[in-house]
C-alpha positions as a printed Julia matrix, in Angstrom:
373×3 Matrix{Float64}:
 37.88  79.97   82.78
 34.13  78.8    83.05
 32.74  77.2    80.29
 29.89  78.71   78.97
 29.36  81.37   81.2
 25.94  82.68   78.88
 25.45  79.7    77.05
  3.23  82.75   99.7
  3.01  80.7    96.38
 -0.2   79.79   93.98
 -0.74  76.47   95.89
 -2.58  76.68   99.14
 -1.16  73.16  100.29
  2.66  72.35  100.79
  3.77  73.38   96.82
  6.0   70.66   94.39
  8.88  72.6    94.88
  8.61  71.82   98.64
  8.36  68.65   98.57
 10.96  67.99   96.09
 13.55  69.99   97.78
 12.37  69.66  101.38
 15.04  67.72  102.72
 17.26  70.29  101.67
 15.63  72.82  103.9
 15.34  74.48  107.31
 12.36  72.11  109.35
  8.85  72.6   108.09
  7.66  71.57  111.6
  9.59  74.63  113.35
  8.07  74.94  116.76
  6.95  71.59  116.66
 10.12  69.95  118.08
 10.47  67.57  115.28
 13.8   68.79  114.39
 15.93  70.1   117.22
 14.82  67.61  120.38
 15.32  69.56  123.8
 19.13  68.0   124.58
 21.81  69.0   126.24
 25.5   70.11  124.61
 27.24  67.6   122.74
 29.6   66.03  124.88
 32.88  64.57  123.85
 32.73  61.11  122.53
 35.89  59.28  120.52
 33.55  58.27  117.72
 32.51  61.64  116.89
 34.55  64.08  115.44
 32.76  67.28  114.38
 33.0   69.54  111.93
 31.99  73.57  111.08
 31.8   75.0   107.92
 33.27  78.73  107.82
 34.14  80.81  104.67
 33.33  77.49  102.42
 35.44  75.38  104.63
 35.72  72.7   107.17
 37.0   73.63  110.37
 37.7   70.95  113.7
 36.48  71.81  116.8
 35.34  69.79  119.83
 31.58  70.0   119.62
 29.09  72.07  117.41
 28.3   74.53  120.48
 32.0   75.23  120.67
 32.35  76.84  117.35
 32.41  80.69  116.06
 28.78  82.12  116.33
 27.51  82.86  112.93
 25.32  85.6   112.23
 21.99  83.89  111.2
 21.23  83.94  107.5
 18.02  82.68  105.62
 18.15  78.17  104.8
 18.21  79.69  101.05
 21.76  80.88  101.62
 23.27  80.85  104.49
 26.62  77.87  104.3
 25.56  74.83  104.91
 25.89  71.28  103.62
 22.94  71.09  101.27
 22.9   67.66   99.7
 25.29  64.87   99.23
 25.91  62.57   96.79
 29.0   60.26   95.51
 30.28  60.11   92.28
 32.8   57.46   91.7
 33.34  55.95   95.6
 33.82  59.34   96.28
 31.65  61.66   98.41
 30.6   64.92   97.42
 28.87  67.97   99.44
 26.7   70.65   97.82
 28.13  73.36   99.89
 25.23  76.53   99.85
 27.06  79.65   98.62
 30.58  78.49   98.01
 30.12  75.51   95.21
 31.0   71.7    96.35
 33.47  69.81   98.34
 34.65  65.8    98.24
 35.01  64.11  101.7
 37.96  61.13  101.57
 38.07  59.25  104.89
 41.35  57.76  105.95
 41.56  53.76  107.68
 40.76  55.32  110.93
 37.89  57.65  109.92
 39.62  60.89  109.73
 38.57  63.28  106.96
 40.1   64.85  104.16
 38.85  67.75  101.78
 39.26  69.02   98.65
 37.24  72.33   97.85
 35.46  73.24   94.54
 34.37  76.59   94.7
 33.04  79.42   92.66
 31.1   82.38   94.5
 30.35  83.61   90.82
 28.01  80.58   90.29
 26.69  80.22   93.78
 26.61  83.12   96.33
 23.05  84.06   96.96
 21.57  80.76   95.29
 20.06  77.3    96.81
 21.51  73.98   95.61
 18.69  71.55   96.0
 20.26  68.48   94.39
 23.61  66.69   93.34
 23.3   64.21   90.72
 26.17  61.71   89.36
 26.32  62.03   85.45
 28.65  61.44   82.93
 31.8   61.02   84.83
 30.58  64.88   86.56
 28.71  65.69   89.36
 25.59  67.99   88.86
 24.22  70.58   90.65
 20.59  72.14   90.61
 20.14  76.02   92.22
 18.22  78.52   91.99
 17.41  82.01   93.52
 15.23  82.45   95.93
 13.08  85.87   95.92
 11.54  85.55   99.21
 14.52  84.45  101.21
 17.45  86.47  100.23
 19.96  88.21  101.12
 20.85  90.26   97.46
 18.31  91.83   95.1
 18.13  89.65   91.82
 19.98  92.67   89.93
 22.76  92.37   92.06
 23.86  88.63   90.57
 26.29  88.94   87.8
 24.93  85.44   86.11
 21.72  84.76   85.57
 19.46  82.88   83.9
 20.8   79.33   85.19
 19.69  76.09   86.96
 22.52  73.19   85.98
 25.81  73.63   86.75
 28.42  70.27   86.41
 31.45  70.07   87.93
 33.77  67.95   85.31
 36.76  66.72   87.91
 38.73  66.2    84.43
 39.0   69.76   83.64
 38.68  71.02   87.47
 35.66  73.24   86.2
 32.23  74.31   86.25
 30.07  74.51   82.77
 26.51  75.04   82.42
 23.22  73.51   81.34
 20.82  75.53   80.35
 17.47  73.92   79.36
 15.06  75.31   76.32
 12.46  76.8    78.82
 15.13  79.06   80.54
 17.24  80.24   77.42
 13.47  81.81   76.12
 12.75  82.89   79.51
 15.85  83.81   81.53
 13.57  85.31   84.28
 11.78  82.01   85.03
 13.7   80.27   88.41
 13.78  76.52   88.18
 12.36  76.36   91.54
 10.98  72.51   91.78
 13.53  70.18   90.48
 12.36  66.19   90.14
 15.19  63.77   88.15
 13.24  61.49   87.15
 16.56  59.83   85.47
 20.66  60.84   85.47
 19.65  62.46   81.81
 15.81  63.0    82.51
 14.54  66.15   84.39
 11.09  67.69   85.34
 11.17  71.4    86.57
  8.72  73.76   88.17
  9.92  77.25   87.19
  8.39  79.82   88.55
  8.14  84.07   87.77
  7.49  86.6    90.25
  7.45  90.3    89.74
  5.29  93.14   92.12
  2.04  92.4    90.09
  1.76  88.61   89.45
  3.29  85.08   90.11
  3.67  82.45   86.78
  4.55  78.51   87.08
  5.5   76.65   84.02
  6.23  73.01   84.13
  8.66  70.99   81.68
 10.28  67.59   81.24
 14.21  67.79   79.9
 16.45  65.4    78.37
 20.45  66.77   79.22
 21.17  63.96   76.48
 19.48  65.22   73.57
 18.59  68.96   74.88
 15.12  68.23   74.0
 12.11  69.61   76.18
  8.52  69.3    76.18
  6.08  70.58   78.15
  4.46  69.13   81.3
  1.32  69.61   83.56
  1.35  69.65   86.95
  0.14  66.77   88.34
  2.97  65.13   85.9
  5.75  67.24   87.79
  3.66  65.62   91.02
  3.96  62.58   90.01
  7.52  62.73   89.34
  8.4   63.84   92.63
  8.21  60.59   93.97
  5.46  57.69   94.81
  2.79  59.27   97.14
  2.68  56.67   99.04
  4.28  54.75  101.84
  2.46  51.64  101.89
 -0.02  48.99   99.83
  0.37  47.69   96.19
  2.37  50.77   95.54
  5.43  50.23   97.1
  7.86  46.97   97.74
  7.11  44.95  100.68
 10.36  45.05  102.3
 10.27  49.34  101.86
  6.45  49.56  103.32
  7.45  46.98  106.66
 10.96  49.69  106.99
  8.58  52.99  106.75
  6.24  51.51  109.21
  9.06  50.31  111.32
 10.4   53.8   110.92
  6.82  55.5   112.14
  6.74  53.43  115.11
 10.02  54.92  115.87
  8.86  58.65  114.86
  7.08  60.94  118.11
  3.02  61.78  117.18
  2.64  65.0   114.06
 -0.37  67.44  114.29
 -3.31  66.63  111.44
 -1.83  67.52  107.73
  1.47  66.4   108.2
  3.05  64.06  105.87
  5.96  61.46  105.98
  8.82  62.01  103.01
 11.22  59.25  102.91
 14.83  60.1   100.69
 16.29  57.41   99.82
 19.81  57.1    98.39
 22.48  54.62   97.77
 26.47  54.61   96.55
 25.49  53.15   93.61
 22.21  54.97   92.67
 22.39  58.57   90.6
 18.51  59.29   91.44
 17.38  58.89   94.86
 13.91  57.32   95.15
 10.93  59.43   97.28
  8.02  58.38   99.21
  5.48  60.5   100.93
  2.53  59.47  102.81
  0.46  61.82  100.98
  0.88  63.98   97.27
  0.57  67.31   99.19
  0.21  68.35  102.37
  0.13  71.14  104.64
  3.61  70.54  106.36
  5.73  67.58  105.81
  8.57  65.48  107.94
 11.48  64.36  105.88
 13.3   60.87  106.69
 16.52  60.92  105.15
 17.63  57.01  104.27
 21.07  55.64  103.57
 20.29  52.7   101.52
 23.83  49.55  100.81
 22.81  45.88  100.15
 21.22  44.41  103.23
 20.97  47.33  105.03
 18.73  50.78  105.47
 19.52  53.98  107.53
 16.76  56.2   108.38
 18.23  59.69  110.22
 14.72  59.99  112.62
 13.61  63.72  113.18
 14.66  63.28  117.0
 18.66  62.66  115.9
 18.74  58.55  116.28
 19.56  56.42  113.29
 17.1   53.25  112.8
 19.4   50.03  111.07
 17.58  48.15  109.66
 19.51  44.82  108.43
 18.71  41.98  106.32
 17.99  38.82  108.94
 18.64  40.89  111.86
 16.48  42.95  113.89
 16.48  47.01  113.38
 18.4   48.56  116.25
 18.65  52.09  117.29
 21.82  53.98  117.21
 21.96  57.13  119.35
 24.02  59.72  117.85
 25.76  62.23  119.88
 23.37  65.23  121.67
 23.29  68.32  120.03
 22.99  71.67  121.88
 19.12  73.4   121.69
 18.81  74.89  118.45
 20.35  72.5   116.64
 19.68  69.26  114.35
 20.52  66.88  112.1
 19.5   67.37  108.83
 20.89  64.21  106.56
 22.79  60.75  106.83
 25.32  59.37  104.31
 28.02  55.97  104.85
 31.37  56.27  103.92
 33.32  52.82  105.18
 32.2   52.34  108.99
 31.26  55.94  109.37
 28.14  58.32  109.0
 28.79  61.77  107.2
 25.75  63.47  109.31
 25.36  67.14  108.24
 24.07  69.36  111.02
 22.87  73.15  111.63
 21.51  76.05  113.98
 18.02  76.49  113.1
 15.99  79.38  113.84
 12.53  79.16  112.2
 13.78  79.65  108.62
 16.91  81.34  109.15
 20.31  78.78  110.12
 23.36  79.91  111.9
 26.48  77.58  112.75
 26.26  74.57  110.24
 28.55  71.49  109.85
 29.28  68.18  109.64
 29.67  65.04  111.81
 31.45  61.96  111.03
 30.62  59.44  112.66
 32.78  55.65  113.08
 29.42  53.1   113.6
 29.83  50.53  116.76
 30.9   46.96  115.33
């Protein structure tokens, strides 16, 4: 039983919701080669061990080309690992379409996986974010008009954004802010946590004749909302910048190393550094500019004494305390295909991956990883 069960945009430039849920999807550079560098197929290697995701499940096989084709769906919805995020040592994946999954690695690196699922709550809907709160793990979607695969009329729930997964009670319940109780057909499109208990959203409405943005700041702790302005809901999405008095020094000497390390962008694109940690509920966000026209995320795996950046061409910058940063190559993915995040569990790197087609992705999956001593 699930608990409480009913309980082309306006901006010209890249829009909030973008860049707060970029990393999340298909390249914004498509046809730029940012993403999916011209490679051969994966070889073999004994420190990989890869990973597809079928039916809302994990499947071996020897290299991502090897696996079942998949009929290519829209980023929105298609399966795919869409965030990550642990929750008491343990590592969870925001699986699109299914629900989530938790990834326990064994001495020698070998995975296990336990599968939370509820098509119900998820088919046809985009998880952006998983957050750590309150002894759950939660999960912002939403639905996606433009890229879809079922009419809006066709969901049996609507009218939701937050959805926690309590591992006490092996269930889903619900969240529903202020805004979206009034206004059920408002989508909570931009999501920026600006705490584990504080939220800003950019919901949006769409019908044939118009298109409405609204702008809030919620408190899960006290259910209390307020509205916001944009340029608040900007500035929560992260600092916009990736250098100067703005930043830490360490941070601004790892983005530069990072863009030394990066291949040349066209005018108007912008740098997004993620950053997340074991430890940390909310990841932190940089961006070399507060919108843009396209934008390059730089997912970054962040432990004491040491950052790792996943670069858009599939190598992982380490960057150690006292120690000079060192490139690690990961394994060569087939044309099509690229890495979209990086994650450390132990001596390994969870590294989601995916066959991209402009916005549409096909075969998606994980790789683990073990890291050279």
């Amino acid at each position: 039983m699930h608990c409480l069960r009913k309980a082309g945009e306006a901006h010209r430039r890249l829009r909030p919701s973008v860049l707060a849920a970029a990393f999340a999807a298909a390249c914004l550079l498509a046809g730029l080669g940012a993403c999916s560098p011209a490679k051969p197929s994966a070889a073999a290697e004994p420190a990989a061990s890869w990973y597809q995701l079928r039916a809302g499940s994990f499947e071996r096989l020897e290299r991502p080309g090897a696996g079942l084709a998949v009929a290519f769906r829209p980023w929105t919805v298609q399966g795919r690992v869409a965030d990550m995020a642990f929750m008491s040592g343990t590592l969870y994946c925001g699986l699109n379409g299914s629900g989530i999954a938790s990834i326990v690695l064994d001495a020698s690196g070998v995975p296990s996986f336990t599968y939370h699922a509820d098509t119900l709550i998820f088919a046809h809907r985009t998880i952006t974010t998983l957050i750590p709160r309150e002894g759950g793990l939660m999960v912002h979607l939403y639905y996606n008009a433009l890229l879809n695969d079922a009419p809006q009329q066709d969901l049996t729930l609507t009218g939701i954004s937050l959805v926690s997964y309590l591992p006490a009670k092996a269930d889903f319940v619900f969240l529903i802010p202020p805004f979206q109780r009034k206004n059920p057909d408002y989508e909570a499109v931009g999501f920026a946590p600006v705490t584990e208990n504080q939220f800003d959203f950019e919901w949006k409405f769409t019908d044939a004749g118009e298109t409405r943005f609204a702008y809030t700041r919620y408190n899960a702790d006290t259910q209390a909302e307020e509205k916001e302005t944009r340029d608040a809901y900007l500035r929560a999405l992260g600092v916009p910048s990736i250098s100067g008095d703005a930043v830490p020094a360490d941070l601004g000497a790892f983005f530069a190393q990072c863009r030394t390390s990066l291949p040349a962008f066209p005018p108007g694109t912008s740098l997004q550094f993620v950053l997340r940690s074991q430890s940390g509920a909310v990841r932190r966000i940089f961006r070399s500019a507060s919108e843009s026209d396209a934008a390059v995320v730089v997912p970054v795996f962040e432990e004491p004494g040491t950052r790792l950046a996943l670069l858009s061409d599939g190598r992982v910058l380490r960057a150690s305390a006292g120690a000079p940063a060192r490139i690690i190559d990961l394994p060569a993915l087939p044309r099509g295909y690229r890495y979209t995040d990086v994650m450390k569990s132990g001596t390994c790197l969870i590294v989601p991956w995916e066959e991209s087609r402009f916005t549409d992705v096909g075969r998606a999956g994980i790789l683990v990883y073990r890291l050279p001593h």
